[in-house]
Each structure stands twice: as structure tokens, then as C-alpha cells.
Backbone bond lengths (Angstrom), bond angles and torsions (degrees), N, CA, C in turn:
res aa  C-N    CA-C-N  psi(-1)  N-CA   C-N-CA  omega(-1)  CA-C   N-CA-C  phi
1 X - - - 1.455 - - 1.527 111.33 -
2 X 1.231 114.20 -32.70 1.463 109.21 -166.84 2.108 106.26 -106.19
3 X 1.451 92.17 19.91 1.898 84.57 -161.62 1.689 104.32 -77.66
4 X 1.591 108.85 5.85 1.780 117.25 172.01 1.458 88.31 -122.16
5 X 1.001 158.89 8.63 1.517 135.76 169.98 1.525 100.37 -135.07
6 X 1.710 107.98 125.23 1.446 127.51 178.76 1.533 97.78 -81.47
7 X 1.752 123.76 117.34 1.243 117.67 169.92 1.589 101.12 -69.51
8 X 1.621 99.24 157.35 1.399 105.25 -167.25 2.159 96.80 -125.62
9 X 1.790 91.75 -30.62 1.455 78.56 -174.81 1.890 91.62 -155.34
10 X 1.397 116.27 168.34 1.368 116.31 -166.92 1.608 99.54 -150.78
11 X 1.531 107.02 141.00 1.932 93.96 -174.38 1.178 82.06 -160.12
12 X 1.313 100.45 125.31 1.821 116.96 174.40 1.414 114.33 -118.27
13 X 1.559 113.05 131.78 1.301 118.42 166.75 1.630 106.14 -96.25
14 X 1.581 102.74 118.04 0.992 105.90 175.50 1.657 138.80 -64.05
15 X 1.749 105.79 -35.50 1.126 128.33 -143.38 1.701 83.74 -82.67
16 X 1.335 141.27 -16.31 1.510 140.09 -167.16 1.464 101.88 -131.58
17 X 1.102 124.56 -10.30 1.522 133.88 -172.07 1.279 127.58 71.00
18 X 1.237 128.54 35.01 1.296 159.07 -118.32 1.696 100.68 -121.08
19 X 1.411 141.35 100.85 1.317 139.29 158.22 1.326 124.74 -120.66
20 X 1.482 102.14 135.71 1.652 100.99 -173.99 1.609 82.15 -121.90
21 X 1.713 99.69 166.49 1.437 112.24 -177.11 1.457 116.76 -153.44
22 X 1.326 131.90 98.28 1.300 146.63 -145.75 1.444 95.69 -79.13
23 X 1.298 133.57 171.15 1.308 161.40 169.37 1.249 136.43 -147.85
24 X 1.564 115.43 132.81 1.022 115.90 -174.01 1.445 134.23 -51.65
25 X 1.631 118.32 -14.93 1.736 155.80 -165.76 1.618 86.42 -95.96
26 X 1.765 148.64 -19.34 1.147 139.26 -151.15 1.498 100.82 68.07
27 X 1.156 143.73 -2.03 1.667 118.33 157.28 1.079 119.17 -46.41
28 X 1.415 114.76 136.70 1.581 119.87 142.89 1.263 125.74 -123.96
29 X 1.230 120.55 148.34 1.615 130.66 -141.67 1.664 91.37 -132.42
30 X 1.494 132.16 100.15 1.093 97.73 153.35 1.716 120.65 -126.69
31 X 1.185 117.89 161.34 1.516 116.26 -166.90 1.782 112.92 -123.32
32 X 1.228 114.22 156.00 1.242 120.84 -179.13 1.610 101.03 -117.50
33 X 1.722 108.29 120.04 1.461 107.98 -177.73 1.343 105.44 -130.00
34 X 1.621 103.23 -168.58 1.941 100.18 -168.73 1.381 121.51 66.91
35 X 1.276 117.96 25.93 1.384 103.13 -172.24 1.847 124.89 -92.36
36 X 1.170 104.75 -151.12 1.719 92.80 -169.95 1.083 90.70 -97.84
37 X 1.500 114.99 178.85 1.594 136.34 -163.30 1.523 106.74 -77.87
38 X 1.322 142.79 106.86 0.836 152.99 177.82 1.757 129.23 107.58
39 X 1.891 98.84 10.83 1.426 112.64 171.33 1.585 119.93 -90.17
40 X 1.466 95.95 140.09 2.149 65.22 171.39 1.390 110.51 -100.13
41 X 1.519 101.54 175.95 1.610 91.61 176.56 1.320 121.21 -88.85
42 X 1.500 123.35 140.53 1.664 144.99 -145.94 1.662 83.32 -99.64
43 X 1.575 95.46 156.58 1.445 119.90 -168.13 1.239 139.18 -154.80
44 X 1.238 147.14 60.62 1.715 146.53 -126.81 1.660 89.69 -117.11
45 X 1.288 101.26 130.79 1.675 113.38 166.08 1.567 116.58 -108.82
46 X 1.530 128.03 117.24 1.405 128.58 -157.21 1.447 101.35 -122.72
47 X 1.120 119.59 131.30 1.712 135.60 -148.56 1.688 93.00 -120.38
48 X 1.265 124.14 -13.32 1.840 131.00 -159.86 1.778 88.09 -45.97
49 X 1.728 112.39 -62.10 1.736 102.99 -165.54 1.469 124.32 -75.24
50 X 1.129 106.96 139.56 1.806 95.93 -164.97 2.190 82.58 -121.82
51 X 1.196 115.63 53.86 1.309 119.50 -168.11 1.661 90.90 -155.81
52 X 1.639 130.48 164.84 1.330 132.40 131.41 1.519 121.65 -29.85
53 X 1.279 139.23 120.05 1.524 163.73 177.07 1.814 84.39 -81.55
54 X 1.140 96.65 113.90 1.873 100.74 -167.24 1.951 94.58 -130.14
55 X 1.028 120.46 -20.06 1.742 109.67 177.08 2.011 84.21 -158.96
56 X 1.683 84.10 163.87 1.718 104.90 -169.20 1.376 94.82 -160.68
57 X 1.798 117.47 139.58 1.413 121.87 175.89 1.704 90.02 -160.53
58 X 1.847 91.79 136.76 1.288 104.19 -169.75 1.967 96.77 -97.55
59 X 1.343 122.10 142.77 0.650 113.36 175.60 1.667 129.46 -65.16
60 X 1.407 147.17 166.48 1.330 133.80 -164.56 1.260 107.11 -71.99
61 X 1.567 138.08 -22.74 1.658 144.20 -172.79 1.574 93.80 -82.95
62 X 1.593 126.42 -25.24 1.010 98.85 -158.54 1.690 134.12 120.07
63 X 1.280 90.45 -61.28 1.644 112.94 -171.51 1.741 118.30 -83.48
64 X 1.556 100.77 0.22 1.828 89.61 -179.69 1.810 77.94 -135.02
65 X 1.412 86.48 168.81 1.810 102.48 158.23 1.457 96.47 -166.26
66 X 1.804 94.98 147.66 1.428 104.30 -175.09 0.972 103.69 -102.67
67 X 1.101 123.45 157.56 1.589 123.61 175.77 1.788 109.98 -131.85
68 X 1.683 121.53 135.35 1.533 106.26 170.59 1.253 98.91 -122.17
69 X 1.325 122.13 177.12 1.911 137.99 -151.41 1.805 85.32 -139.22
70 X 1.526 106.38 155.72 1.337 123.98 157.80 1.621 120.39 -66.21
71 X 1.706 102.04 20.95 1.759 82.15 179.86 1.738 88.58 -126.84
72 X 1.220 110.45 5.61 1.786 121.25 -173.37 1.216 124.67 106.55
73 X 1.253 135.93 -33.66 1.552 147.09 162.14 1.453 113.06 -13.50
74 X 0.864 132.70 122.15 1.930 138.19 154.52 1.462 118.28 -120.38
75 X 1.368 86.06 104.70 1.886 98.09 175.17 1.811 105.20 -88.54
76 X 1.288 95.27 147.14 1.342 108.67 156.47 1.432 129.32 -132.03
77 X 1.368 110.21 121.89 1.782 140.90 -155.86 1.444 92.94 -75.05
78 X 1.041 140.64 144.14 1.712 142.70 129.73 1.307 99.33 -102.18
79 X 1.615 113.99 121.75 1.201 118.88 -174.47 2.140 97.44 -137.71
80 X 1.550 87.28 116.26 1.323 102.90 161.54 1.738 110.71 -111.35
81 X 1.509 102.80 139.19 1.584 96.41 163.34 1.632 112.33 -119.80
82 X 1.530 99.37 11.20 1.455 97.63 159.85 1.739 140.19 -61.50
83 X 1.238 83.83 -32.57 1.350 119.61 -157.78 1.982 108.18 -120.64
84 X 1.423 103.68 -18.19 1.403 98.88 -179.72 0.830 109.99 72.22
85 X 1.402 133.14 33.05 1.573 140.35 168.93 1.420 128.81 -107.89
86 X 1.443 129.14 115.51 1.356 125.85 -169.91 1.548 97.19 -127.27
87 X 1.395 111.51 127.63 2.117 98.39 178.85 2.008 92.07 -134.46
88 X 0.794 98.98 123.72 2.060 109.82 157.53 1.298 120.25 -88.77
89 X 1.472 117.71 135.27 1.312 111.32 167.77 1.692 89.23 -140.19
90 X 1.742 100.40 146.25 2.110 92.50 165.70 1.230 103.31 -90.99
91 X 1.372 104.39 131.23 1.176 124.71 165.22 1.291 114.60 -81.48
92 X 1.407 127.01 -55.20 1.774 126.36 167.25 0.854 120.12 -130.77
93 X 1.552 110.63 133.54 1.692 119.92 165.15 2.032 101.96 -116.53
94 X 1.822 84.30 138.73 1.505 100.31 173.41 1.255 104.21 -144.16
95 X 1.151 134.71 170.41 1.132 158.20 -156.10 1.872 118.57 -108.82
96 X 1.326 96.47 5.86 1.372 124.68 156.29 0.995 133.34 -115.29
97 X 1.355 124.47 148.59 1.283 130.35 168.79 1.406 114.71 -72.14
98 X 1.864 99.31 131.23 1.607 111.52 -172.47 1.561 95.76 -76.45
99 X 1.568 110.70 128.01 1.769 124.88 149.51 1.381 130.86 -42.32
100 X 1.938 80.12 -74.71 1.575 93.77 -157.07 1.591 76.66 -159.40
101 X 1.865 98.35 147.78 1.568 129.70 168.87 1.289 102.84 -114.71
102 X 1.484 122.72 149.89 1.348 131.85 -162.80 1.568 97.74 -144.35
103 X 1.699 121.19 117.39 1.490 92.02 173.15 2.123 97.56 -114.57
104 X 1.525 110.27 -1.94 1.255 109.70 155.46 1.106 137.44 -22.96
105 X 1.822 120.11 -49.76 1.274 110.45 -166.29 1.375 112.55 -121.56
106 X 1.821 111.62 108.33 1.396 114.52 -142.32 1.932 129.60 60.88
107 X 1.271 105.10 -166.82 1.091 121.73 179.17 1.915 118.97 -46.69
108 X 1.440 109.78 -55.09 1.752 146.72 178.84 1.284 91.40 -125.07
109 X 1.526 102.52 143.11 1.689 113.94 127.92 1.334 114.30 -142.97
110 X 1.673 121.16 127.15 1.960 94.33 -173.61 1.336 78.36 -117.35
């Protein structure tokens, strides 16, 4: 899956088993693992960055992760794998390149 996309960054929520995996192409890959005996493992491919996926932070519930690109963009994922549901919307565009996402301090921190 990844032998055309250079991962650039990787952020796992542990507490649900939860991994997304950024790319240098703007893919994001994220997967649902650990599961019970007879599940398979779930898989959503997200096309939103058309830039490098340069920082990723899962929110504290779990269920969203933001993602920012080297051209400034920040999407935010609602990702169910109950339901087979993955939705993007951008939340910010700047004219900088995103660092670092923080979902530690409070609700957001960019």
C-alpha cells in the first residue's frame, strides 16, 4: 500500500487502537486494529491533503484527528469504525507551514 507514498508522520491512539499514517503525497491512512476474534481490520483512505501530512493529533474521545500539510491546511476527520464512517472538513488554512498539533492543552491547540 505504501510502495508510492513516503510516510511522513504516524499517531496512534492507543486507548481504541486507533492509527492514522500521514504521507508525503497528502494521504492519510487510518486503521482500526486489536480487534475481537472474528473482526477484520477496518481501513479508510483520505485524499483531503493535496500537500505533505507534516503533524497529526487524535482528539482525547478518540473519534476525530486533525491533521496539518506543509502548505497550512488543517483538516478535521470524524472517524467512526462502527458505523464505517469517515467525513473531512478544513478547518484552517494559513499561509504557513503547520509544525505541530497539540490536542493536550484543552479542547485544540494549533
Amino acid at each position: 500500500m505504501f510502495r508510492r507514498h513516503s510516510v511522513t508522520c504516524v499517531k496512534i491512539y492507543e486507548p481504541l487502537s486507533h492509527l492514522a499514517v500521514g504521507t508525503a503525497s497528502g494521504l492519510i491512512i487510518l486503521y482500526r486494529f486489536c480487534l475481537k476474534p472474528g473482526q477484520k481490520m477496518q481501513h479508510f483512505l483520505r485524499e483531503d491533503h493535496k500537500a505533505s501530512v507534516v503533524a497529526m493529533t487524535w482528539h482525547c474521545a478518540g473519534n476525530l484527528l486533525v491533521s496539518g500539510d506543509e502548505t497550512g491546511k488543517v483538516w478535521i476527520t470524524t472517524v467512526n469504525f462502527q458505523t464505517d464512517r469517515c467525513q473531512s472538513r478544513l478547518f484552517f488554512d494559513s499561509e504557513c507551514r503547520v509544525i505541530q498539533l497539540s490536542s493536550g492543552a484543552g479542547p485544540w491547540a494549533l
